[in-house]
C-alpha positions as CSV (number, residue, x, y, z in Angstrom):
1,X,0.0,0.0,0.0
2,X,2.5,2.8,0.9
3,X,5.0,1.7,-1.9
4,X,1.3,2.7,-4.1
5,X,1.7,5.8,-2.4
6,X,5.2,6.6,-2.5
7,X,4.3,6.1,-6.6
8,X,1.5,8.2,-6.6
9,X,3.6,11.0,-5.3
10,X,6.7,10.6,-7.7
11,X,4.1,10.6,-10.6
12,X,2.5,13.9,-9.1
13,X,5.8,15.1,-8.7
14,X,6.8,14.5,-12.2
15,X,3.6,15.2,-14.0
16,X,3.3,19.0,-12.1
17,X,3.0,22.0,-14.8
18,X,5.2,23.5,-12.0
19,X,8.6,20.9,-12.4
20,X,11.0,23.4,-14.1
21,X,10.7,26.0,-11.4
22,X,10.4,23.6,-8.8
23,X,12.8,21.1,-10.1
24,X,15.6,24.2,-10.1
25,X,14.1,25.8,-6.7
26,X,15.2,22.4,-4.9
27,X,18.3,22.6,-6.5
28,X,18.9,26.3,-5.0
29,X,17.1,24.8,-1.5
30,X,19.4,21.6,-1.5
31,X,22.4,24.1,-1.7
32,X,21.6,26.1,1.0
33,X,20.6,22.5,3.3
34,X,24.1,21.8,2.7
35,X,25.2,25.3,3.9
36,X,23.1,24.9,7.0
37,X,24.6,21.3,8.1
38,X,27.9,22.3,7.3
39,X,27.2,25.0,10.1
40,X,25.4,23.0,12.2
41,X,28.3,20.5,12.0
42,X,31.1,23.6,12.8
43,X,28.5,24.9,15.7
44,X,29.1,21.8,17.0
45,X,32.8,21.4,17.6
46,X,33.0,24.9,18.2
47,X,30.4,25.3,21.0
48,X,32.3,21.7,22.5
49,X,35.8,23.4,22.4
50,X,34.3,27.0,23.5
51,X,32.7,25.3,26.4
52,X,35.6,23.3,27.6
53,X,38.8,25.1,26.7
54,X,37.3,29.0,27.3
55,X,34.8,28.8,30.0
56,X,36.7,25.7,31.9
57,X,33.1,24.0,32.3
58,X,31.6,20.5,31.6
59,X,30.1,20.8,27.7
60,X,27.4,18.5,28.0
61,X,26.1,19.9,31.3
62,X,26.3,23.3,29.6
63,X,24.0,22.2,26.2
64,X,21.9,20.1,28.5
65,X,20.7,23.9,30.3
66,X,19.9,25.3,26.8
67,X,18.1,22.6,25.2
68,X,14.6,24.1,26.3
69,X,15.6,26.7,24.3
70,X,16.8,24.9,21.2
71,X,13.4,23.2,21.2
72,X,11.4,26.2,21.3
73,X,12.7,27.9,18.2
74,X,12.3,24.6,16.8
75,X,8.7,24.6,17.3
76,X,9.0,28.2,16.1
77,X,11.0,27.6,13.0
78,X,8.9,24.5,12.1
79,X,5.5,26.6,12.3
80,X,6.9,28.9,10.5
81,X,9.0,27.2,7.5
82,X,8.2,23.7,7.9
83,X,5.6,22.2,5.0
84,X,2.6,20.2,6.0
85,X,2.0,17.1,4.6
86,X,-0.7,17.0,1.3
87,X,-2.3,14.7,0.1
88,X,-4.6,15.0,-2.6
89,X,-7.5,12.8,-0.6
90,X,-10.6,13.3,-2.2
91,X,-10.0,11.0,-5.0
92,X,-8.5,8.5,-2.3
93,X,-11.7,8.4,-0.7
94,X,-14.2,6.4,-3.2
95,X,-11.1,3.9,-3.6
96,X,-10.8,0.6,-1.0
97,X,-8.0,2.3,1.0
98,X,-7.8,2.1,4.8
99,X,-8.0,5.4,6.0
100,X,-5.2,4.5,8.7
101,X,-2.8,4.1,6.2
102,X,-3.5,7.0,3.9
103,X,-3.1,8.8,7.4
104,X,-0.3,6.9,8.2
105,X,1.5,8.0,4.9
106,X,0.6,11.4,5.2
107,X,2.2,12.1,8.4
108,X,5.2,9.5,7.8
109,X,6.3,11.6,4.8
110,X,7.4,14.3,7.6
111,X,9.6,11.9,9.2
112,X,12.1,12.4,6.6
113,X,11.8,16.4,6.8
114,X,14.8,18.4,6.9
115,X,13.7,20.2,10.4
116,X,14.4,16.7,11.5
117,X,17.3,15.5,10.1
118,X,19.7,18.7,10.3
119,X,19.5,18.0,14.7
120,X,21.3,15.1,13.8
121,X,24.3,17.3,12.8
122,X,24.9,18.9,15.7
123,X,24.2,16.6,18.2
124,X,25.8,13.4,16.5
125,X,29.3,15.1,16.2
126,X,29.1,16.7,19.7
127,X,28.3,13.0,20.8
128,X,31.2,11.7,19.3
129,X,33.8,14.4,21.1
130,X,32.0,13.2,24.6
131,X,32.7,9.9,23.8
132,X,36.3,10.5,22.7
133,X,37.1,12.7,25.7
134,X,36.7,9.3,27.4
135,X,34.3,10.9,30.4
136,X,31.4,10.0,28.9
137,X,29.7,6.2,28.5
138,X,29.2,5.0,25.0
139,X,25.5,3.6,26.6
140,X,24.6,6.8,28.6
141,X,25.5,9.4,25.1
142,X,23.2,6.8,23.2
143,X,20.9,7.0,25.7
144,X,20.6,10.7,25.8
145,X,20.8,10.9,22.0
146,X,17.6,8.4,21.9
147,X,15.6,11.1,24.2
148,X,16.5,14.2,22.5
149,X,15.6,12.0,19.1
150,X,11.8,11.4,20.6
151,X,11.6,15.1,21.6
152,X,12.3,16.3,18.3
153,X,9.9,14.1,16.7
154,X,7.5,15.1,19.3
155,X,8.4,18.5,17.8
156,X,7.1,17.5,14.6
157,X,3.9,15.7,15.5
158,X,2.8,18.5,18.2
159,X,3.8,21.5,14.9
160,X,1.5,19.1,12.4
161,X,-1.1,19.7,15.4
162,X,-0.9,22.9,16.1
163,X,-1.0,23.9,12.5
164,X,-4.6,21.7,12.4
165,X,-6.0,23.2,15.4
166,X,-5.6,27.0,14.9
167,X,-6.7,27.3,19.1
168,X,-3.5,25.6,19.9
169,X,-1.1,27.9,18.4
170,X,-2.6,30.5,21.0
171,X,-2.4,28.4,23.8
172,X,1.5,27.4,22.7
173,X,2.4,30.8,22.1
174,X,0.9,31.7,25.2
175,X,2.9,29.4,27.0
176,X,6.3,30.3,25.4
177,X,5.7,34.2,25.7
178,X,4.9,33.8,29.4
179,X,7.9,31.2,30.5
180,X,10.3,33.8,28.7
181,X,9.0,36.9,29.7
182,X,9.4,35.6,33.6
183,X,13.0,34.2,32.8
184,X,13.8,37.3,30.8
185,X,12.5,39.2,34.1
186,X,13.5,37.4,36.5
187,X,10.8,35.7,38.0
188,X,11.0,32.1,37.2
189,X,14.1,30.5,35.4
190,X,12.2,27.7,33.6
191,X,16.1,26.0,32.9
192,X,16.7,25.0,36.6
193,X,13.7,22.8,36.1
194,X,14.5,21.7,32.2
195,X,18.2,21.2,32.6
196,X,18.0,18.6,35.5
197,X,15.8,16.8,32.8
198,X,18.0,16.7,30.0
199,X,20.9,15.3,32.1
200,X,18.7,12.8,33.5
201,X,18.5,11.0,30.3
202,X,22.5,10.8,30.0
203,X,22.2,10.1,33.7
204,X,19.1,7.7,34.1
205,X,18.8,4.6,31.9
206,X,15.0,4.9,32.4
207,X,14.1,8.3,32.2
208,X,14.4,7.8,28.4
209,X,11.5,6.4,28.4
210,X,9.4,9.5,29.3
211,X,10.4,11.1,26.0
212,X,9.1,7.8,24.0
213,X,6.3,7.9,25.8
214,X,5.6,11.7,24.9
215,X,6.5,11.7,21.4
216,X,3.9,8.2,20.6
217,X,1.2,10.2,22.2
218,X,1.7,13.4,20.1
219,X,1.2,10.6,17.3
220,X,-1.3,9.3,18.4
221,X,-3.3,12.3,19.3
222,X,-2.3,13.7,15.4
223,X,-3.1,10.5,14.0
224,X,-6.2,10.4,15.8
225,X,-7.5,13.8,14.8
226,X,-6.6,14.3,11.0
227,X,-8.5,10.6,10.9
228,X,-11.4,12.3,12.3
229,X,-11.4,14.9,9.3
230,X,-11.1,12.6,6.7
231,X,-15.2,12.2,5.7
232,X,-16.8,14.5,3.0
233,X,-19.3,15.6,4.8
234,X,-17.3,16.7,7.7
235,X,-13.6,17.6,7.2
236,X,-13.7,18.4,3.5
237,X,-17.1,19.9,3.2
238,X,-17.3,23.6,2.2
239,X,-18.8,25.1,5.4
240,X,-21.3,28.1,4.5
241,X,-20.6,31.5,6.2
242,X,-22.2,34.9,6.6
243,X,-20.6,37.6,4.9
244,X,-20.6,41.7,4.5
245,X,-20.1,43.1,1.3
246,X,-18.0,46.1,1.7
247,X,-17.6,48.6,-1.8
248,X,-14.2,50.1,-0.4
249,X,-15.2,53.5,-2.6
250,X,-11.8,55.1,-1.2
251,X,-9.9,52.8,-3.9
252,X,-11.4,54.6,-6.4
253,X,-9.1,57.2,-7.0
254,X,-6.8,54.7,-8.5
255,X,-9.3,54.0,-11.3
256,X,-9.2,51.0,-13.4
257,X,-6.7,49.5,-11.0
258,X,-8.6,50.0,-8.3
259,X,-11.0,47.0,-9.1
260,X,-8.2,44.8,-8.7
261,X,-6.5,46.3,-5.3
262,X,-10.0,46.0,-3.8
263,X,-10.3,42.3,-4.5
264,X,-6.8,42.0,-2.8
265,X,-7.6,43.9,0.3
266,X,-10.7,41.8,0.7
267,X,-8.3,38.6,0.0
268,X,-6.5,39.3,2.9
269,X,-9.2,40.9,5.3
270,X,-11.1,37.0,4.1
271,X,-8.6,34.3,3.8
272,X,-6.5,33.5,6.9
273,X,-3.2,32.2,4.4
274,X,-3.7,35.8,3.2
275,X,-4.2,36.9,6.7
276,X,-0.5,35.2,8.1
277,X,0.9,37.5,5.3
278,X,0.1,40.7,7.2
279,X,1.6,39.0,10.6
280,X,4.3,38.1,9.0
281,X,5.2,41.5,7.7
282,X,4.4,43.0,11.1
283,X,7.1,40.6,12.5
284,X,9.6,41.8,10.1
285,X,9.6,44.9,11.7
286,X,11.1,43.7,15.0
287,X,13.9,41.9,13.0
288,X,16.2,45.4,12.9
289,X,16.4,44.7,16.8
290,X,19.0,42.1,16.4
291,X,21.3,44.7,14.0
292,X,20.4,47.7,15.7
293,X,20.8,47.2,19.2
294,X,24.1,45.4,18.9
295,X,22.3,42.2,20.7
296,X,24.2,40.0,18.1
297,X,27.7,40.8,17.7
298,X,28.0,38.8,14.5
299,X,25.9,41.7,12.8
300,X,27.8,44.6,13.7
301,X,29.6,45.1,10.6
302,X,28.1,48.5,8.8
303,X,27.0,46.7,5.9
304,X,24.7,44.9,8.2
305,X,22.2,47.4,8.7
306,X,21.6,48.4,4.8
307,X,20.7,44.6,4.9
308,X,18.3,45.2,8.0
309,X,16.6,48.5,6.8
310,X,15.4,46.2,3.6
311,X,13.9,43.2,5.6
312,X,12.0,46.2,8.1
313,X,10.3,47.9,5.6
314,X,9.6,45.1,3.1
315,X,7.8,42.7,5.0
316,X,4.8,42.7,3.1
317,X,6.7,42.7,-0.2
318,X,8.7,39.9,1.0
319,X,5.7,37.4,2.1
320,X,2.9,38.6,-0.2
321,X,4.9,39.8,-2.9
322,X,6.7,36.3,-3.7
323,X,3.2,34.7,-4.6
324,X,2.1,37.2,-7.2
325,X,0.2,36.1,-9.3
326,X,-0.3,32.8,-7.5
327,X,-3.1,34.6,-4.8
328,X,-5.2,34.4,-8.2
329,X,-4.4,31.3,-9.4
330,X,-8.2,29.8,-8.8
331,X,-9.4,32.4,-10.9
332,X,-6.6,33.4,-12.6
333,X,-7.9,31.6,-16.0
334,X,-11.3,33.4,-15.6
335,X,-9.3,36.8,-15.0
336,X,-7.3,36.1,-18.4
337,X,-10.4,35.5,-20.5
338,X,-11.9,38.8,-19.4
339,X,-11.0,42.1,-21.3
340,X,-8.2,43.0,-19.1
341,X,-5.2,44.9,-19.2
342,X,-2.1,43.3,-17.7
343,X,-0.6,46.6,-17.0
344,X,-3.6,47.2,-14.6
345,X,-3.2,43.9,-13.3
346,X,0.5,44.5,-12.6
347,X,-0.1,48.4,-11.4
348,X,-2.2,47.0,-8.5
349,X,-0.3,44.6,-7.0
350,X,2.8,47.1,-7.2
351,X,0.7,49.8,-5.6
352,X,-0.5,47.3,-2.5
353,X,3.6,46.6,-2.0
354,X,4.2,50.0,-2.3
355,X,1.3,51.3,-0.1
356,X,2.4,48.3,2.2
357,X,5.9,49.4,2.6
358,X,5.2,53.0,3.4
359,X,3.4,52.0,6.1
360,X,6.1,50.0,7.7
361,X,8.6,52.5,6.8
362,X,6.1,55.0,9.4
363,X,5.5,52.0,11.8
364,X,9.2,51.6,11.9
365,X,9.6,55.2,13.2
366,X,10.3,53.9,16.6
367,X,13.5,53.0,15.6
368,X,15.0,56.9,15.8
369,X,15.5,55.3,19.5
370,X,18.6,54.3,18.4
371,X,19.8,57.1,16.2
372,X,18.9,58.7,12.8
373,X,21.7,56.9,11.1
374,X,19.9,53.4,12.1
375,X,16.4,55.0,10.8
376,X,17.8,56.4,7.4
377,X,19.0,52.4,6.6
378,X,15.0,51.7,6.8
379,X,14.0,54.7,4.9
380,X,16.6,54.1,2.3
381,X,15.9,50.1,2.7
382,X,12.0,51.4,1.7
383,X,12.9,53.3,-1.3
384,X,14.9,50.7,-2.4
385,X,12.1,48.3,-2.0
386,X,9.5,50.4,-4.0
387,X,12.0,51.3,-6.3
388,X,13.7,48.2,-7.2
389,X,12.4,45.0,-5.4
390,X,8.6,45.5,-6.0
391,X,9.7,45.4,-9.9
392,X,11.8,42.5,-9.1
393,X,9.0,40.4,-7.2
394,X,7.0,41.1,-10.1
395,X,9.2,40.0,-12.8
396,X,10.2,36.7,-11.4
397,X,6.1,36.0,-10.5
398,X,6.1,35.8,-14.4
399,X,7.8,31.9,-13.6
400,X,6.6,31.0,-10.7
401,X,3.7,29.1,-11.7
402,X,3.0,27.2,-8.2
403,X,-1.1,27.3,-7.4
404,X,-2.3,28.3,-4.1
405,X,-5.2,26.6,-2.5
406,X,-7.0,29.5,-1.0
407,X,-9.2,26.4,0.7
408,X,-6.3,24.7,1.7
409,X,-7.0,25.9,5.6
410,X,-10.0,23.7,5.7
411,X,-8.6,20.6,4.3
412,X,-7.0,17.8,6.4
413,X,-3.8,18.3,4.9
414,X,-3.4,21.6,3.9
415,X,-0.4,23.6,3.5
416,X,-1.0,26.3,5.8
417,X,2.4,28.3,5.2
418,X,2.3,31.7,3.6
419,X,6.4,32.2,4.5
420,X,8.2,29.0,4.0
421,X,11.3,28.2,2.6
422,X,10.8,29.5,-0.8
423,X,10.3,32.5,-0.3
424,X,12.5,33.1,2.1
425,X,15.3,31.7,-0.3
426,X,13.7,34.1,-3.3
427,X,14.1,36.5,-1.2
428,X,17.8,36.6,-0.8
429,X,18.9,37.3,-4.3
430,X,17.4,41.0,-3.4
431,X,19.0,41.2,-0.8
432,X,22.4,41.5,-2.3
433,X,22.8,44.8,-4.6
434,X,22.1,47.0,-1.7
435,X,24.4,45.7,0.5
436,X,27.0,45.9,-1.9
437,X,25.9,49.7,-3.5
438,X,25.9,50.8,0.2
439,X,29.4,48.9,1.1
440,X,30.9,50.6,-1.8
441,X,29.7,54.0,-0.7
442,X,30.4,53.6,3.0
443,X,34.2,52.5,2.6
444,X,35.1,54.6,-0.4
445,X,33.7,57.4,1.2
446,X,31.0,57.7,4.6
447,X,28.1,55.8,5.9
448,X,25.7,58.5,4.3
449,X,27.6,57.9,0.8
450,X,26.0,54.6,1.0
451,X,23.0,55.5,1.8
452,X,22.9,58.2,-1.2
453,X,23.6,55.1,-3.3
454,X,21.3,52.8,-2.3
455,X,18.3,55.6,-2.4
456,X,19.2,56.5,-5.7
457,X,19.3,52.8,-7.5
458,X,15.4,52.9,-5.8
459,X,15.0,56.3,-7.1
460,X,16.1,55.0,-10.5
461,X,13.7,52.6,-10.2
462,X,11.0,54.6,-10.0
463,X,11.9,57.2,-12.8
464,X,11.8,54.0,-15.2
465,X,9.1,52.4,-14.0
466,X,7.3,52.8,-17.5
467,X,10.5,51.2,-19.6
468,X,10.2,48.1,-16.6
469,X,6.8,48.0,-16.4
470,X,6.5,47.4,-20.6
471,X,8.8,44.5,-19.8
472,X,7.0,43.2,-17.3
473,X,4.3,43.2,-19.0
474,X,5.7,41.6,-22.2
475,X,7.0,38.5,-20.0
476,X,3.5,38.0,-18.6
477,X,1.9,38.0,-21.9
478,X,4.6,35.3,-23.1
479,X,4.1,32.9,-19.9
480,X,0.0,33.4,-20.2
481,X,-0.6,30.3,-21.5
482,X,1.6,28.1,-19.5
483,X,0.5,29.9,-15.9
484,X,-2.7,28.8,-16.9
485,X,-2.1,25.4,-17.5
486,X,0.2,25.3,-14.7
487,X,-2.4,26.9,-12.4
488,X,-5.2,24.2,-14.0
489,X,-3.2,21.1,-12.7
490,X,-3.4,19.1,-9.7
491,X,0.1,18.7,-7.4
C-alpha cells in the first residue's frame, strides 16, 4: 500500500506543470541545506571546544541547560517554514484504502523532513567528542541521543497539530511568551527545572523512556485527529458562512486599477493564508532589533544594517509579494479571458507593495530610538524596496507558476504556510545589490555615501518604472498560457 503511495507521489511530482521552477528551486534549497549542516556541524565542535577550553566547564552539562531553548525555536522555525504534509484525498476516498494508512503516509512523509534531520548534525558530532574525551559512557550518550531524538519528533507531531488546530497555536504561544518573559525578568528560570531533565536522560537509563512515551502520544493524538477529518461531509465539506459586502469606494481614486486592489484587500481581510501574510510583515519589523541594538555581535559590521533597513520595511513585499500572481491562481484563467489589461493587473499589486511598505517605513519610526543613522538604513531600505524589489518580485512571479489553494485551511492536509522556505530563499537574491551599493559607498567614502547610493538605485527605479513595467508586462503575456495550464493542474 504505501510503496502505491510513494508512486502516486513521484508521478505527481513529475507530472506538475510546476517541475522546471520547482525542479531548479530544490536545487537552490538543496544548496543552501548543505550550507546549513555544514554550520550545524562547525556549531558543533566549536560550541564543544568553547565550552571546555574557554569557560573551563563540563560541555554536556552546559548544552543540556539550553536545550529548552533549542526546542522552542524549533517549534517556532517549524511553524513557520516547515511544509505540512498533502495529500490530494478526495479522490483517495471512493477507492478501497484504509483510511489508517492514507493517514499513516501522510504524516510519515514528515519523518524524513529536513527540520528533522539537520538536529542530527549537531548533536551526533558533539556526541562523538563526549565519547572520545573518554568521560562520557558509549551507553549513557546513546541513551541521551535516543531522548533528545523522541523530543524532536514530538516537535514535529505536536507542529502538524498545532498547524490543524488553529486554538492551539494561542495556547502554545501563550505558554512560550509567558515562560520567557518571567526568565527574561526574572521571575522564574524555567532551565533550573529543564536542565535537571535533560541530564537525567544521559544520567538515568530509564528516564528515556518518558520522552518515547511523549513523542507516541503526540502521534497518536495527530493521528487520531486528522483521521477524524477525513469524511466528505465533515472535514472536506465547504462550510457556508455569513458575509458583509463592503464597496471600499476610497480605492477609487486609483481608477481602473482599483478593481483589482479592492479584490486583494478583501483577500487578505477574508482568507487566513492571506491573513498570516500581514503577521508576518508586522514581525519583520522587530527583525532590525538584532542589527540595531548590537544584541548580536556577528551583525555589527556596517554593511549589516543596509541589509536590515530592507527586511524592516519590506515585509509585506517579501511574504505577499513572492506569490504574485499565484493569490489568483483559482481564478486566474477566468481573470485572463476577461478584457483585461495586464498593465492594470500588474499596477495594483505594485501599488499594494508600495502602499504596504510606506506604512512599515512610518510603523518603523520607533527605531529613531537608536539614532537617525539606524532609521535612514529603513527609509533608504523602503525606497529601495519600492523602487527596485517590488519590480523584481513582479518579474520573477512571471515563472513561478505554483497554485495556491486559497481552501487549503479547511482541508485535512493543507499547506498552511504563507512564508516557507521558498520565499525566504527568493528572497535573498534582493538582498544582495544593496548591500553591496551601500558597502561601496560607506568604505570609499561615509556611511551617508552609501545610503545616497542605495536611495538612488530605488529612485532610479522609480523614474523607469514605465520602460520596466513594458517589460513586465511583455514576459506575462509570453508565460499566459503556461500559468494557466500550470495553475489548471493538480500537485
Amino acid at each position: 500500500m504505501f510503496k502505491h503511495f510513494i508512486s502516486l507521489q513521484w508521478k505527481s511530482f513529475w507530472r506538475s506543470a510546476s517541475l522546471s521552477s520547482g525542479l531548479w528551486m530544490k536545487i537552490f534549497m538543496g544548496f543552501w541545506a548543505v550550507w546549513f549542516v555544514l554550520m550545524m556541524m562547525g556549531s558543533s565542535f566549536i560550541a564543544y571546544k568553547y565550552i571546555e577550553k574557554e569557560l573551563f566547564l563540563n560541555p554536556l552539562e552546559v548544552v543540556n541547560k539550553f536545550l529548552i531553548y533549542w526546542f522552542v525555536l524549533d517549534l517556532v522555525f517549524r511553524y513557520a517554514l516547515q511544509k505540512m504534509p498533502v495529500i490530494n484525498i478526495k479522490p483517495l476516498l471512493i477507492l478501497p484504502f484504509n483510511k489508517n494508512k492514507i493517514v499513516s503516509f501522510a504524516i510519515g512523509k514528515t519523518a524524513l523532513s529536513f527540520f528533522n534531520i539537520i538536529h542530527g548534525f549537531f548533536f551526533i558530532p558533539f556526541s562523538m567528542l563526549l565519547v572520545a574525551s573518554g568521560d562520557a559512557p558509549l551507553l549513557n550518550v546513546l541513551l541521551w541521543n535516543i531522548g533528545l531524538i523522541a523530543l524532536i519528533y514530538g516537535n514535529n507531531f505536536l507542529n502538524i497539530l498545532v498547524n490543524n488546530k488553529g486554538y492551539l497555536v494561542y495556547i502554545v504561544s501563550g505558554i512560550i511568551i509567558i515562560l520567557g518573559g518571567l526568565h527574561y525578568f526574572g521571575y522564574f528560570d524555567i532551565t533550573q527545572y529543564t536542565a535537571p531533565f535533560f541530564q537525567g536522560l544521559y544520567d538515568s537509563k530509564f528516564l528515556v523512556l518518558l520522552p518515547v512515551l511523549i513523542m507516541i502520544a503526540l502521534f497518536v493524538i495527530t493521528f487520531r485527529s486528522f483521521r477524524k477529518d477525513l469524511y466528505l461531509d465533515s472535514g472536506l465539506a465547504s462550510k457556508s458562512k455569513n458575509v458583509k459586502t463592503e464597496n471600499l469606494e476610497w480605492l477609487d481614486r486609483f481608477g481602473k486599477t482599483a478593481v483589482f486592489l479592492k479584490n486583494d484587500i478583501k483577500l487578505i481581510k477574508r482568507n487566513k493564508r492571506a491573513r498570516s501574510t500581514v503577521i508576518v510583515s508586522i514581525l519583520f519589523l522587530f527583525y532590525g532589533l538584532l542589527f540595531f541594538t548590537g544584541a548580536v555581535k556577528v551583525y555589527d559590521g556596517p554593511v549589516w544594517r543596509i541589509f536590515a533597513g530592507i527586511f524592516v520595511s519590506g515585509g509585506f513585499l517579501m511574504s505577499f509579494g513572492q506569490f504574485v500572481p499565484s493569490w489568483d491562481s483559482s481564478y486566474y484563467p477566468l481573470m485572463m479571458s476577461q478584457n483585461i489589461r495586464y498593465r492594470e493587473y500588474l499596477s495594483s499589486k505594485w501599488w499594494l507593495m508600495v502602499i504596504a511598505t510606506l506604512a512599515s517605513t512610518i510603523l518603523a519610526s520607533g527605531y529613531l530610538y537608536y539614532g537617525l543613522e539606524v532609521y535612514l538604513a529603513v527609509l533608504v531600505g523602503a525606497i529601495y524596496n519600492m523602487g527596485v524589489n517590488s519590480h523584481v518580485v513582479l518579474w520573477a512571479g512571471a515563472y513561478v507558476k505554483t497554485p495556491i489553494d486559497l481552501t487549503s485551511n479547511k482541508k485535512a492536509f493543507g499547506d498552511k504556510q504563507a512564508f516557507n522556505m521558498k520565499t525566504l530563499m527568493l528572497s535573498l537574491p534582493k538582498l544582495a545589490l544593496p548591500m553591496v551599493l551601500y558597502a561601496i559607498g560607506h568604505y570609499a567614502y561615509s556611511p551617508y555615501a552609501g545610503y545616497v547610493l542605495v536611495g538612488v538605485a530605488g529612485i532610479a527605479g522609480f523614474a523607469f518604472r514605465n520602460i520596466v513595467f513594458n517589460k513586465i508586462e511583455q514576459i506575462y503575456r509570453t508565460e499566459k498560457y503556461k500559468t494557466i495550464w500550470a495553475y489548471k493542474q493538480k500537485k
